[in-house]
N, CA and C atoms of all chains as a GROMACS GRO file, in nm:
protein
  597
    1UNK      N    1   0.084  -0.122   0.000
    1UNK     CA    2   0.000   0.000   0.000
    1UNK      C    3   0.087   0.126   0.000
    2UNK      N    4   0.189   0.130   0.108
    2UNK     CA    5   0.261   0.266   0.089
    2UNK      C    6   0.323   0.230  -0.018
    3UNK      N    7   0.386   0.126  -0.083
    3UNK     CA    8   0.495   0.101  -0.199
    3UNK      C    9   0.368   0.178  -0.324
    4UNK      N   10   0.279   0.148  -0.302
    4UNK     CA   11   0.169   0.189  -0.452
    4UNK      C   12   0.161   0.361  -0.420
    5UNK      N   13   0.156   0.385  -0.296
    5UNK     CA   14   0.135   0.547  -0.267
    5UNK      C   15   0.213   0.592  -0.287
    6UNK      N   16   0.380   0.571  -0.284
    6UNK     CA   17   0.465   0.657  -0.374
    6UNK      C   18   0.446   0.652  -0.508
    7UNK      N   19   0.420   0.570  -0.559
    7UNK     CA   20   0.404   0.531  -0.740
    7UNK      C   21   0.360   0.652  -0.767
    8UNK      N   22   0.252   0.758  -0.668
    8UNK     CA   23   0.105   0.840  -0.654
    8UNK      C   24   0.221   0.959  -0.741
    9UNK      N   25   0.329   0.942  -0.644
    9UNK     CA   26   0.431   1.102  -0.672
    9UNK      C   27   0.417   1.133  -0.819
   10UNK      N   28   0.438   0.998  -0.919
   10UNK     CA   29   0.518   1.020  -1.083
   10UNK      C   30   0.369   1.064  -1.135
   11UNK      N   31   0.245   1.089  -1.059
   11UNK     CA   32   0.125   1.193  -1.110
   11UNK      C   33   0.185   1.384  -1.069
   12UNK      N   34   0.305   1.386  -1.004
   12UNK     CA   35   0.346   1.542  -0.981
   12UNK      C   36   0.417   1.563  -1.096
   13UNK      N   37   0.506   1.460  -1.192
   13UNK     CA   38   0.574   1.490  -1.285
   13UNK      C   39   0.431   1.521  -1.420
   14UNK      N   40   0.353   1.435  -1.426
   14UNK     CA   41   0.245   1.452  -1.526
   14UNK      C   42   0.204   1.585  -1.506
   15UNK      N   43   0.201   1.640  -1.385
   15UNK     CA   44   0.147   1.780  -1.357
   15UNK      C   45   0.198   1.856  -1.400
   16UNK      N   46   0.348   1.813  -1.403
   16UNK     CA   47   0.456   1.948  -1.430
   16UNK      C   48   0.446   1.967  -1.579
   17UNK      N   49   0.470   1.882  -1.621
   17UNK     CA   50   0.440   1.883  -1.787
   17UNK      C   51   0.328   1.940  -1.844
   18UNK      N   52   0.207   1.929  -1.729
   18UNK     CA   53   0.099   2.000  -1.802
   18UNK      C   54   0.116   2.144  -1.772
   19UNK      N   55   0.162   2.185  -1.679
   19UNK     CA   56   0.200   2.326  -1.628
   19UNK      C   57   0.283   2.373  -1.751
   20UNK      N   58   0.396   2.263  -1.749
   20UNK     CA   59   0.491   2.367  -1.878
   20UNK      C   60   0.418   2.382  -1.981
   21UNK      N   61   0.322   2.298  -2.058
   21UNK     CA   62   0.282   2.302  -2.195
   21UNK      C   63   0.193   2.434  -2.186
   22UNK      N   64   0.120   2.477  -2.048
   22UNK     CA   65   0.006   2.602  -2.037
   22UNK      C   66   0.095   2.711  -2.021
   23UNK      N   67   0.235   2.712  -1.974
   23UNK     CA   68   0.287   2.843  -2.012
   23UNK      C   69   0.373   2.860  -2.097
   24UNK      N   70   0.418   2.718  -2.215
   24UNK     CA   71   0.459   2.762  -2.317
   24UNK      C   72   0.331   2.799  -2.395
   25UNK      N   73   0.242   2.708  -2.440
   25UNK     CA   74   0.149   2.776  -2.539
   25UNK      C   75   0.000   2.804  -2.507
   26UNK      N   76   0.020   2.796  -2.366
   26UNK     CA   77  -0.143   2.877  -2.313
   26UNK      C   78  -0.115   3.095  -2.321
   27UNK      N   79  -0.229   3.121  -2.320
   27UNK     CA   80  -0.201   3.266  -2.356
   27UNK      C   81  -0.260   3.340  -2.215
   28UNK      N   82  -0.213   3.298  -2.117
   28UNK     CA   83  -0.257   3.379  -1.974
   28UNK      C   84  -0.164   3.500  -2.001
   29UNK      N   85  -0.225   3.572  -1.886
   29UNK     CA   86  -0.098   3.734  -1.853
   29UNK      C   87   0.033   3.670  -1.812
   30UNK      N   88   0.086   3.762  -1.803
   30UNK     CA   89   0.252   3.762  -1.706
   30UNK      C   90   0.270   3.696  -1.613
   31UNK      N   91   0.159   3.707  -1.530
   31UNK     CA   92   0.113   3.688  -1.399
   31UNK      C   93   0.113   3.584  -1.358
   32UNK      N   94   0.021   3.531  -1.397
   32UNK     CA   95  -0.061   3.368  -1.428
   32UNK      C   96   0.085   3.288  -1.461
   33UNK      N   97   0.150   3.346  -1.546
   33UNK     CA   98   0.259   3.223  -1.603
   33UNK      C   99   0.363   3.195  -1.490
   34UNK      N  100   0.352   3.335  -1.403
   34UNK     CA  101   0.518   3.288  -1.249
   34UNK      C  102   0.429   3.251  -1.205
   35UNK      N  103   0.242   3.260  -1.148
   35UNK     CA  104   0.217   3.173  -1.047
   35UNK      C  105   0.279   3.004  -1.104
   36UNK      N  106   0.198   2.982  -1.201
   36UNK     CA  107   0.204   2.870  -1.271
   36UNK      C  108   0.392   2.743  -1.282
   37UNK      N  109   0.454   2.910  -1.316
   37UNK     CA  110   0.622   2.832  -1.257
   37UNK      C  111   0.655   2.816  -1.131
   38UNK      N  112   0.591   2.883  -1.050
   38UNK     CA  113   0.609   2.847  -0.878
   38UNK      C  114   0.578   2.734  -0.895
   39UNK      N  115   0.453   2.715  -0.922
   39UNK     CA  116   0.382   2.595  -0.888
   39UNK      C  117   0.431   2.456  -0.913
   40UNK      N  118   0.492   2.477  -1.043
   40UNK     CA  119   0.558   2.383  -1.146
   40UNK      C  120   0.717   2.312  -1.055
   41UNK      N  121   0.740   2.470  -0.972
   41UNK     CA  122   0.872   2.427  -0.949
   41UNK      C  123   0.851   2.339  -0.768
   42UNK      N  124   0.750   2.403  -0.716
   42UNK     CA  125   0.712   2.329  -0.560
   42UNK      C  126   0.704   2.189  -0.600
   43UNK      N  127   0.615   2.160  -0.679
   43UNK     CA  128   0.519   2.054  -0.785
   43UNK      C  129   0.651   1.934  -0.771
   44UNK      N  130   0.748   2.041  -0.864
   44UNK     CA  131   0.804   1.936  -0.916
   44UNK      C  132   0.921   1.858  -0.765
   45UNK      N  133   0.960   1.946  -0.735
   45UNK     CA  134   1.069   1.949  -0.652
   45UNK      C  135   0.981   1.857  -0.502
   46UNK      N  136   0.860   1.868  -0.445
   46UNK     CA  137   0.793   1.740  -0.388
   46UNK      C  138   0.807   1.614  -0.412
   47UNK      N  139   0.784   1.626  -0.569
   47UNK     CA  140   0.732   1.469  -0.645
   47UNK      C  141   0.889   1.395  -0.632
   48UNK      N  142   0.949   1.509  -0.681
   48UNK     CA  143   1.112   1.425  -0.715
   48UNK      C  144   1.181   1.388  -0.604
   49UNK      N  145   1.157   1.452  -0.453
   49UNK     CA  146   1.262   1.430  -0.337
   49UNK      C  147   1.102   1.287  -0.247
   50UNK      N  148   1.023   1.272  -0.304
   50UNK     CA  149   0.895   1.142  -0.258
   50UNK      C  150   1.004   1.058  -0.313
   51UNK      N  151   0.997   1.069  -0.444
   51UNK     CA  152   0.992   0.927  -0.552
   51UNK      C  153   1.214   0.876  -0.523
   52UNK      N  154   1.234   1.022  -0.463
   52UNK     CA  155   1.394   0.956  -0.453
   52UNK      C  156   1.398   0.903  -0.303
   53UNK      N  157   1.326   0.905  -0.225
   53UNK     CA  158   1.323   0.898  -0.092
   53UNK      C  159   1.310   0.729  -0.064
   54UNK      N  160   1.175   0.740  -0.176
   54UNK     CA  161   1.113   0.595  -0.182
   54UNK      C  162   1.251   0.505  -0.242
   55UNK      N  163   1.282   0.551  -0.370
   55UNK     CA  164   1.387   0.469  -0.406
   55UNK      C  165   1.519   0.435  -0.304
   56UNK      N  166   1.517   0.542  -0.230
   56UNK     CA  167   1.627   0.515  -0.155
   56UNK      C  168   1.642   0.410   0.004
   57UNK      N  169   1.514   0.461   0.019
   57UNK     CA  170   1.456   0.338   0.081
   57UNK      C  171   1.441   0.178   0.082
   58UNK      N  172   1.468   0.106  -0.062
   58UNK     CA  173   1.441   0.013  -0.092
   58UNK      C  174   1.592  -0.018  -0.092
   59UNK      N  175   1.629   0.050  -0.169
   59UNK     CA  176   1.770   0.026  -0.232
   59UNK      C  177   1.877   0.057  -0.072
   60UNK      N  178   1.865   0.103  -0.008
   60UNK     CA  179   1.988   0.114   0.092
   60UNK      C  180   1.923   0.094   0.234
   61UNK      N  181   1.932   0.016   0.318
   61UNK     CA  182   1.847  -0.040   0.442
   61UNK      C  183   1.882   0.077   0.528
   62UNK      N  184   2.070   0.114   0.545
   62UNK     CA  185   2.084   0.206   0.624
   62UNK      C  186   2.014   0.369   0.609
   63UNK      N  187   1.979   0.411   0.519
   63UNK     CA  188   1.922   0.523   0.505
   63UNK      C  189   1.789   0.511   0.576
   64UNK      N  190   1.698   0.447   0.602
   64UNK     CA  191   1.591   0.370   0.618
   64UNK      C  192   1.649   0.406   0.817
   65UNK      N  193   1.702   0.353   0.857
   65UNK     CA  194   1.767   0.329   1.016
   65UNK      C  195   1.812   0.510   0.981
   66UNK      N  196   1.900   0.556   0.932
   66UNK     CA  197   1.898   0.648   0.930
   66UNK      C  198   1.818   0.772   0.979
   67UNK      N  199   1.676   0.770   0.852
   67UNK     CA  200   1.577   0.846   0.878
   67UNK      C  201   1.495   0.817   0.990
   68UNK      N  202   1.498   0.687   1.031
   68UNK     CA  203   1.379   0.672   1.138
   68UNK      C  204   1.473   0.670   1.301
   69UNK      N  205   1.585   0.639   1.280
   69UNK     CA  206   1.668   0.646   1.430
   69UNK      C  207   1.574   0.809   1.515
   70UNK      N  208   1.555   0.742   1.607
   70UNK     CA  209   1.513   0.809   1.694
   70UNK      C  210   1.592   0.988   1.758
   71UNK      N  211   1.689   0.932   1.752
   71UNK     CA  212   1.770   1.067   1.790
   71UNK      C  213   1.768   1.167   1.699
   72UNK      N  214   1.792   1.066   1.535
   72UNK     CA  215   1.743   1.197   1.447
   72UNK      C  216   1.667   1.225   1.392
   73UNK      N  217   1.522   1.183   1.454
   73UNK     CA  218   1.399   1.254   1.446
   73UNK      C  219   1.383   1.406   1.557
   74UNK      N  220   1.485   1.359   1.649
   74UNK     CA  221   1.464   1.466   1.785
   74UNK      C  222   1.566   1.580   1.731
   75UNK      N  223   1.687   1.555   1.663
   75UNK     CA  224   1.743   1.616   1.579
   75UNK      C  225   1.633   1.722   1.482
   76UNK      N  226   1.578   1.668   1.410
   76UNK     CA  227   1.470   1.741   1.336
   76UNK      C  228   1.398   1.798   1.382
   77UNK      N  229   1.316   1.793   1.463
   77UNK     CA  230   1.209   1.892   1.522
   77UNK      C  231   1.257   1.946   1.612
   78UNK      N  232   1.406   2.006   1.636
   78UNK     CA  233   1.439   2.058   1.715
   78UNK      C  234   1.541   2.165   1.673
   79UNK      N  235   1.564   2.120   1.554
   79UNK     CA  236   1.581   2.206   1.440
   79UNK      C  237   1.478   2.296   1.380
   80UNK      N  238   1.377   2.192   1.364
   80UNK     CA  239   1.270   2.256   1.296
   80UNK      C  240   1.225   2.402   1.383
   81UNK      N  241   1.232   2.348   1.520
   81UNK     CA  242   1.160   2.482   1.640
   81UNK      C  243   1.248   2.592   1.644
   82UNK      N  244   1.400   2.527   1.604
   82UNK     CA  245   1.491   2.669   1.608
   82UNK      C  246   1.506   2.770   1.467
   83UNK      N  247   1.461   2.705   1.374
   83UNK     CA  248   1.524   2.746   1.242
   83UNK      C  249   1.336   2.814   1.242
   84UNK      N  250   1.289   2.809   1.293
   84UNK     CA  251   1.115   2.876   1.330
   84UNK      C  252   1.140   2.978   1.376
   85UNK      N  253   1.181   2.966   1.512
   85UNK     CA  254   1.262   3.099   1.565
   85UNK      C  255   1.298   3.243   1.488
   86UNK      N  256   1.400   3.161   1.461
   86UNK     CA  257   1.499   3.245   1.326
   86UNK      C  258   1.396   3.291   1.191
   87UNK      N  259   1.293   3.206   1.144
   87UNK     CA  260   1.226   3.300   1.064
   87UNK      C  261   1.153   3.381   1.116
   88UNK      N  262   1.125   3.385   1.235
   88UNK     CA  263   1.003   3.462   1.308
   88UNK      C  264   1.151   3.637   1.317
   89UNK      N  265   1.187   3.580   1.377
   89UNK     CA  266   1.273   3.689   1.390
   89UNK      C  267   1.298   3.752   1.219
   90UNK      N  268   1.342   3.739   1.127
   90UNK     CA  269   1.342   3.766   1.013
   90UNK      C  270   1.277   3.826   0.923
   91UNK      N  271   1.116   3.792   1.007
   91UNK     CA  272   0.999   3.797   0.969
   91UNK      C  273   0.980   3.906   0.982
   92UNK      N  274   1.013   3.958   1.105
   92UNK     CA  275   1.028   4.085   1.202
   92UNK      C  276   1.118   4.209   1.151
   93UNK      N  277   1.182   4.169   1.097
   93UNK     CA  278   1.323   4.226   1.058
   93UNK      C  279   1.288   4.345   0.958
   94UNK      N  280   1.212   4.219   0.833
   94UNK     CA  281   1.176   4.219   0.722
   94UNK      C  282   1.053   4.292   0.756
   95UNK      N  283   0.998   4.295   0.788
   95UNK     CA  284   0.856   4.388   0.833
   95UNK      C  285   0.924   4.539   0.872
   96UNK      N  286   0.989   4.583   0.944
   96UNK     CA  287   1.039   4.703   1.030
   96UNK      C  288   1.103   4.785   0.880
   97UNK      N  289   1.212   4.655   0.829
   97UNK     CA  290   1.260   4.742   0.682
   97UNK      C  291   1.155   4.760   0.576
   98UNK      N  292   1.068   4.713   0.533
   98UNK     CA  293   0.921   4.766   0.480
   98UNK      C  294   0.844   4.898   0.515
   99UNK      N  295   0.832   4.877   0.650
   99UNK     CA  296   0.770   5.047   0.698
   99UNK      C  297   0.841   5.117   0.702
  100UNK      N  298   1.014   5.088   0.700
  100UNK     CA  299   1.073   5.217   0.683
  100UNK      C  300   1.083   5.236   0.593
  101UNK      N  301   1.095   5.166   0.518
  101UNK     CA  302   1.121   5.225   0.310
  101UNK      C  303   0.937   5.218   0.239
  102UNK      N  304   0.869   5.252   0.378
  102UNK     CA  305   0.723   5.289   0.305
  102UNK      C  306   0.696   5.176   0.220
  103UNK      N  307   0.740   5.017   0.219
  103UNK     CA  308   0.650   4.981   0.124
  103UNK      C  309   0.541   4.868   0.211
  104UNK      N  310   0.365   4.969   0.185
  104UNK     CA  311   0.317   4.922   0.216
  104UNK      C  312   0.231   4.751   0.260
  105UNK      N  313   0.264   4.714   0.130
  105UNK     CA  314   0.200   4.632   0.091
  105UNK      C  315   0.296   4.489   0.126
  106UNK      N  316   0.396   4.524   0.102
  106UNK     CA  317   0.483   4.369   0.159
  106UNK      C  318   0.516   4.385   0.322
  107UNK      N  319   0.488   4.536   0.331
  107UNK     CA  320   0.547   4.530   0.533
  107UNK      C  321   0.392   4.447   0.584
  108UNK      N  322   0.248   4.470   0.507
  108UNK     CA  323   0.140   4.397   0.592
  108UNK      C  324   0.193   4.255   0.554
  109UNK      N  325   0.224   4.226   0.433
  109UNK     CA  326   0.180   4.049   0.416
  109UNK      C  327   0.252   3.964   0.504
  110UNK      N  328   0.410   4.070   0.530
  110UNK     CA  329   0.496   4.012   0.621
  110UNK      C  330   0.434   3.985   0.788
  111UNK      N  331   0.383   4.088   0.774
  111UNK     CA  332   0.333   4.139   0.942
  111UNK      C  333   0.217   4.052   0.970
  112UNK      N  334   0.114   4.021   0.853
  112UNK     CA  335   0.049   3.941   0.870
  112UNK      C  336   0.086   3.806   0.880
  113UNK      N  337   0.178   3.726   0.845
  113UNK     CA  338   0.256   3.602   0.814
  113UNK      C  339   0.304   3.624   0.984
  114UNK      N  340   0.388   3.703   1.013
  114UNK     CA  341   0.432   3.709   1.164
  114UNK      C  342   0.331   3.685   1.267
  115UNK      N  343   0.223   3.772   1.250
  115UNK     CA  344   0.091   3.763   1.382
  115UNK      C  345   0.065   3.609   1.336
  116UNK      N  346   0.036   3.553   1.231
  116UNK     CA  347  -0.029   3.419   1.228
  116UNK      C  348   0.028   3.325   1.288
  117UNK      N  349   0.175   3.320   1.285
  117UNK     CA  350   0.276   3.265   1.343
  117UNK      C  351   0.232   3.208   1.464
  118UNK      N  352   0.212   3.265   1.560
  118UNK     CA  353   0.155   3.190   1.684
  118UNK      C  354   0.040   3.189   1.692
  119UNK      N  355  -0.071   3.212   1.601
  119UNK     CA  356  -0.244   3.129   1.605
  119UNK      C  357  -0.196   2.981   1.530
  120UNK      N  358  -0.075   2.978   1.448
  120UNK     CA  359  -0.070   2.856   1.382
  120UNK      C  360   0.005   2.744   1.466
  121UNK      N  361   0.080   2.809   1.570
  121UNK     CA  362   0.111   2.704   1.701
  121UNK      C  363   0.005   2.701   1.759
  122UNK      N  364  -0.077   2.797   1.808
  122UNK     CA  365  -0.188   2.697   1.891
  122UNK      C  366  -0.287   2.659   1.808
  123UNK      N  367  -0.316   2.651   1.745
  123UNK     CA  368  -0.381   2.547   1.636
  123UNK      C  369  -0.307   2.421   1.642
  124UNK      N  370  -0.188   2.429   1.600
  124UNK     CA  371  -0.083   2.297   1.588
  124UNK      C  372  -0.123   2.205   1.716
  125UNK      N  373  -0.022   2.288   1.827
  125UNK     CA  374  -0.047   2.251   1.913
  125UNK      C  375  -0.187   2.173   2.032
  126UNK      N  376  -0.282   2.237   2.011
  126UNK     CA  377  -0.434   2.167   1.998
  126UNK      C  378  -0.432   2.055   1.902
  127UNK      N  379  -0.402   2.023   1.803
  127UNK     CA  380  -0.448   1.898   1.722
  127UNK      C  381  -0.374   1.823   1.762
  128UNK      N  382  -0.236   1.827   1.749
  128UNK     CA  383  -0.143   1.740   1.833
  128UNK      C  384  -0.210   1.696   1.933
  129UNK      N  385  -0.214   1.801   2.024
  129UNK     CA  386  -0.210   1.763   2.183
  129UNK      C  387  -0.360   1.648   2.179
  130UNK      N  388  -0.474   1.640   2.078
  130UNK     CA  389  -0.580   1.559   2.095
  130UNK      C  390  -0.558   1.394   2.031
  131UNK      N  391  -0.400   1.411   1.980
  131UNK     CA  392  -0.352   1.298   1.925
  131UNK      C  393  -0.289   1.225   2.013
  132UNK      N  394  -0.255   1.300   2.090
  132UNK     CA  395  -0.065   1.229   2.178
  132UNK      C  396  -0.167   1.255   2.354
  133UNK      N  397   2.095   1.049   3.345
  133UNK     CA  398   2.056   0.932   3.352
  133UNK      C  399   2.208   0.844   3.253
  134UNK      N  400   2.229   0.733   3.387
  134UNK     CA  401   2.397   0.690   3.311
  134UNK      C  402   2.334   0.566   3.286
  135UNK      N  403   2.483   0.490   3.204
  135UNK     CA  404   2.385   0.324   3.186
  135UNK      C  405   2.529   0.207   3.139
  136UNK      N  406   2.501   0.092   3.123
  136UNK     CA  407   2.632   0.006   3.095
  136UNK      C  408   2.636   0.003   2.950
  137UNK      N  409   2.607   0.118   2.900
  137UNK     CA  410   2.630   0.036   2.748
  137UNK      C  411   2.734   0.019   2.704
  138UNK      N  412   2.817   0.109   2.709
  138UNK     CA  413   2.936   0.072   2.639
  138UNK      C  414   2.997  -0.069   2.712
  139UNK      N  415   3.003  -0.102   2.855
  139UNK     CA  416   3.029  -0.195   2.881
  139UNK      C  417   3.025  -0.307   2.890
  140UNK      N  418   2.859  -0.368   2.830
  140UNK     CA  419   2.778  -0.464   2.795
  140UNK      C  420   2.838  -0.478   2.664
  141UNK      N  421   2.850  -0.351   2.604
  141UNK     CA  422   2.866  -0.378   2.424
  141UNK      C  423   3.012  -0.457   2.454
  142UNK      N  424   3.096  -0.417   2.473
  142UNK     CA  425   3.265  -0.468   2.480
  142UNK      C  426   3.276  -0.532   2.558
  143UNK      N  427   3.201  -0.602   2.657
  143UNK     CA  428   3.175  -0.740   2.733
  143UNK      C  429   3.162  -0.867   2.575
  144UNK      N  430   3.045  -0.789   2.548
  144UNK     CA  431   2.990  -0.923   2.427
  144UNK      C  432   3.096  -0.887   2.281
  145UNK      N  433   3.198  -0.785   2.260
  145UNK     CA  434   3.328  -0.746   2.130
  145UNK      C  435   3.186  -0.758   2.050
  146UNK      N  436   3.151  -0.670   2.084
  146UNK     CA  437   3.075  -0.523   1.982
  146UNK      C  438   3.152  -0.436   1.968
  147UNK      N  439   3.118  -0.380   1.795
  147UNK     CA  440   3.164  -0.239   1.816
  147UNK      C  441   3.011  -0.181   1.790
  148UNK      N  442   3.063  -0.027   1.805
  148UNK     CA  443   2.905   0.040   1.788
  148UNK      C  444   2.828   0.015   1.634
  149UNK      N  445   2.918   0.024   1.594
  149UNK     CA  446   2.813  -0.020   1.438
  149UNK      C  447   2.772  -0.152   1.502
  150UNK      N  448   2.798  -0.263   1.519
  150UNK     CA  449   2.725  -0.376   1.539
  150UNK      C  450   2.607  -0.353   1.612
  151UNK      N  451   2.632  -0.282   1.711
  151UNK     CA  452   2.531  -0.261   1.788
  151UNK      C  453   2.435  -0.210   1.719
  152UNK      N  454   2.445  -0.081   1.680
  152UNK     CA  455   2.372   0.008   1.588
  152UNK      C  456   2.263  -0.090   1.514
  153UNK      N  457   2.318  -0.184   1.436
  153UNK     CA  458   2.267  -0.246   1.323
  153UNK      C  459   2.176  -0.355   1.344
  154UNK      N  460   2.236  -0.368   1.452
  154UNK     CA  461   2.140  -0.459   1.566
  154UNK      C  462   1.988  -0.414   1.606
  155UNK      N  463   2.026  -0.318   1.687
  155UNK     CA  464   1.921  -0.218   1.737
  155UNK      C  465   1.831  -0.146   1.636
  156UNK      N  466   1.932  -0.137   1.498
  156UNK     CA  467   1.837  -0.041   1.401
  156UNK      C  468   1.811   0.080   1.489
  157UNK      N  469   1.900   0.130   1.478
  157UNK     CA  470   1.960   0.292   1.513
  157UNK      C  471   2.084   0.330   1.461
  158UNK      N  472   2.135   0.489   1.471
  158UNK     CA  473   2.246   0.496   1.394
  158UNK      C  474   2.316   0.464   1.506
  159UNK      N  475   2.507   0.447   1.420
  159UNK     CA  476   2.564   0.428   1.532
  159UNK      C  477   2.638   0.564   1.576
  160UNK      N  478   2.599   0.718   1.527
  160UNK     CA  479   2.586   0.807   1.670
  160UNK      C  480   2.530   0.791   1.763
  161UNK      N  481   2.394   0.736   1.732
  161UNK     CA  482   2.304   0.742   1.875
  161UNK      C  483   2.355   0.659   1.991
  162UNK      N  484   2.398   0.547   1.896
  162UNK     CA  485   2.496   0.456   2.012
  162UNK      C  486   2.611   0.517   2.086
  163UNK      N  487   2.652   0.614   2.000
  163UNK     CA  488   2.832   0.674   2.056
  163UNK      C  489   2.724   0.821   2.207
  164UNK      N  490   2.603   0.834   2.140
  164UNK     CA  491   2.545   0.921   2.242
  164UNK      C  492   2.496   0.903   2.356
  165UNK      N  493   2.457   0.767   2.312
  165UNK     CA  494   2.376   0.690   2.439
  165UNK      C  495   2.501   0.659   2.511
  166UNK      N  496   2.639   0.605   2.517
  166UNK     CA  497   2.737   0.585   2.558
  166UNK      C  498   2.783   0.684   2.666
  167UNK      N  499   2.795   0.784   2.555
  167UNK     CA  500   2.873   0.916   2.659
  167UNK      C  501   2.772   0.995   2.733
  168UNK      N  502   2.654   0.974   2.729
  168UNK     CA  503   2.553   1.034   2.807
  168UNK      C  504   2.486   1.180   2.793
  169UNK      N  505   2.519   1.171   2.633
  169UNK     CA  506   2.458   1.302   2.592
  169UNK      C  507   2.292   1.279   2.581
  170UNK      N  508   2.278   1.140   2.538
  170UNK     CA  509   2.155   1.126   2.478
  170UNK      C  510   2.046   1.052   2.551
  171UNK      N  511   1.908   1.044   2.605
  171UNK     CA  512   1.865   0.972   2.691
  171UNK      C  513   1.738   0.895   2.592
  172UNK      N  514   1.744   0.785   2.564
  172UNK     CA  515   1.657   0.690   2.503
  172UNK      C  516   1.525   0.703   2.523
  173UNK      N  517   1.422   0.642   2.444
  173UNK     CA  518   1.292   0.648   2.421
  173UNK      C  519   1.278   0.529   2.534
  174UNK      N  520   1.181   0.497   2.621
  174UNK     CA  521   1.125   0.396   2.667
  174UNK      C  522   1.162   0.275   2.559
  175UNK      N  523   1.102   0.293   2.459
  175UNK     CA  524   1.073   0.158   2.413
  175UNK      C  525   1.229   0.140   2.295
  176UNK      N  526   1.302   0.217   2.283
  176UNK     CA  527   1.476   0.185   2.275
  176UNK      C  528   1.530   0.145   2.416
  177UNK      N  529   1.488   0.165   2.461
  177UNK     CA  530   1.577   0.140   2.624
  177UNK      C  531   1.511   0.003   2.644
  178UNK      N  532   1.359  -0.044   2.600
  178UNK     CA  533   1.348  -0.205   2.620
  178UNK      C  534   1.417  -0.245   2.524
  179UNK      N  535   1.474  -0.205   2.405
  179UNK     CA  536   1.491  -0.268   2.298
  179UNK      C  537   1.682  -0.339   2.363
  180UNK      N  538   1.694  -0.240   2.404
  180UNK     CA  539   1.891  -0.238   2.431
  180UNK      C  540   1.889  -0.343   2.540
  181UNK      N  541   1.801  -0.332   2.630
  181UNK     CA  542   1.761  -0.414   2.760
  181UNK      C  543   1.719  -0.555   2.690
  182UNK      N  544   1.604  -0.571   2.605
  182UNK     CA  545   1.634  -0.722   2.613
  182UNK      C  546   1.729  -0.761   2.510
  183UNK      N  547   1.818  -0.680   2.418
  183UNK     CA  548   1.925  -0.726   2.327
  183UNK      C  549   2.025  -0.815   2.420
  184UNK      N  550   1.987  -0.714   2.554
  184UNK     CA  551   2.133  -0.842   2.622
  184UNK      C  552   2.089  -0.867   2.723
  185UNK      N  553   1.993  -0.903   2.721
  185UNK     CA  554   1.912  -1.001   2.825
  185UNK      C  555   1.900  -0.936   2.934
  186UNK      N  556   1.911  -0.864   2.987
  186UNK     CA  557   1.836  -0.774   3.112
  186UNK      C  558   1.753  -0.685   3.113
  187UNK      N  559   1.719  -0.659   3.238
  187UNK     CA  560   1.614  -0.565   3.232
  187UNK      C  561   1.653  -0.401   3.228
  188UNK      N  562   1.608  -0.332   3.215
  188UNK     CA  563   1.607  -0.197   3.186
  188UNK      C  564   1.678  -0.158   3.281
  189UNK      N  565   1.639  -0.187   3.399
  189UNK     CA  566   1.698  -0.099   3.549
  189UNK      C  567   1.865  -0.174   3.527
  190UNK      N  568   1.875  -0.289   3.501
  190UNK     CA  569   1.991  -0.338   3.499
  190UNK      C  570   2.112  -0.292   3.408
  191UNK      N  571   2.068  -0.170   3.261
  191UNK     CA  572   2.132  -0.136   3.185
  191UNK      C  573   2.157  -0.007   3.261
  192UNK      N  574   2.010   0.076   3.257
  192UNK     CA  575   2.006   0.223   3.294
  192UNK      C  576   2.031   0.261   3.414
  193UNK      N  577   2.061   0.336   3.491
  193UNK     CA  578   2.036   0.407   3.590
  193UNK      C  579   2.000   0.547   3.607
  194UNK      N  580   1.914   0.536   3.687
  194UNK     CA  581   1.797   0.678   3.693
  194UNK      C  582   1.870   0.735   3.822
  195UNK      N  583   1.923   0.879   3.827
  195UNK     CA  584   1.976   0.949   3.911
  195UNK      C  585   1.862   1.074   3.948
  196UNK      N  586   1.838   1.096   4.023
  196UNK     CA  587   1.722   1.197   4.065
  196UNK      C  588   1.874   1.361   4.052
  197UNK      N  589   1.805   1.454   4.016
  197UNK     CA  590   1.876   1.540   3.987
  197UNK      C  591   1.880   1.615   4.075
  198UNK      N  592   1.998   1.686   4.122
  198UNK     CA  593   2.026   1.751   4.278
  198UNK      C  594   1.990   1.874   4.213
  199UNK      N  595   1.985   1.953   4.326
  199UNK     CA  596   1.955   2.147   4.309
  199UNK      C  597   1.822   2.167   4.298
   0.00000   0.00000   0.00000
């Protein structure tokens, strides 16, 4: 079952291809075509680090002990909480230099991204906590 | 929290990769669990415990922390 649910990934490469063919010869704005290459490039860059993960999995046992060893899972989310930190702070940074160079519009999205920051830990935190 | 591992392991001429590979863990975690940086999951600490036939209390020791 999980061996068939990675197979799922090589539907992100079909995606990507359809993405490229709509912004080589689809006729959207400017606009439409970088959302569309973001997308193409998240898209793709998911599908490809699933489908190498999976392969790597099969093919090398130690990677497998690797990823699941316990210490460096605690490694990871402890990373994850610090390198959080550090964008929050950044976040901050990046907001303060916006209102001073007056530009409105990226100092809110930032500022907004910052306030959400901790409604999205206690959110987190609540679903977790009804799991564990 | 201290424990016999390294001494159990080189009782039985383990090295830490053996161990490691054994346990299915890396063998930092082993070199961590050793020097006492690292303190095990419950259910790694049964795992190391019945690898060599004892019980948990017999590997680990639980020190209540002064101050």
């Amino acid at each position: 079952m999980k061996r068939n649910r990675a197979k799922l990934w090589y539907l992100g490469y079909a995606a990507c291809a359809a993405m490229l063919l709509l912004i080589a010869f689809a006729d959207f704005p400017r606009s439409a075509d970088i959302g569309l290459a973001c997308a193409l490039g998240a898209v793709f860059g998911v599908s490809h680090v699933e489908l190498w993960y999976d392969k790597q999995v099969k093919k090398d046992e130690n990677f497998e002990i690797e990823v699941e060893d316990e210490r460096n899972v605690q490694i990871k989310y402890r990373a994850g909480f610090l390198a959080c930190g550090v964008d929050m702070f950044l976040f901050g940074l990046a907001t303060v230099v916006f209102i001073i160079m007056d530009y409105t519009l990226p100092a809110v999205v930032t500022g907004v991204m910052l306030a959400a920051q901790p409604l999205i830990l206690i959110a987190a935190s609540s679903v977790i906590s009804k799991r564990i | 929290m201290k424990n016999r591992l390294e001494e159990l392991r080189r009782e039985r001429g383990l090295n830490q990769e053996d161990l490691a590979r054994a346990l299915r863990v890396s063998r930092q975690t082993i070199g961590s669990l050793e020097n006492g940086r690292y303190n095990p999951s419950i259910a790694l600490a049964f795992r190391i415990a019945r690898y060599f036939g004892l019980s948990i209390e017999e590997v680990f020791i639980y020190e209540e922390e002064q101050g």
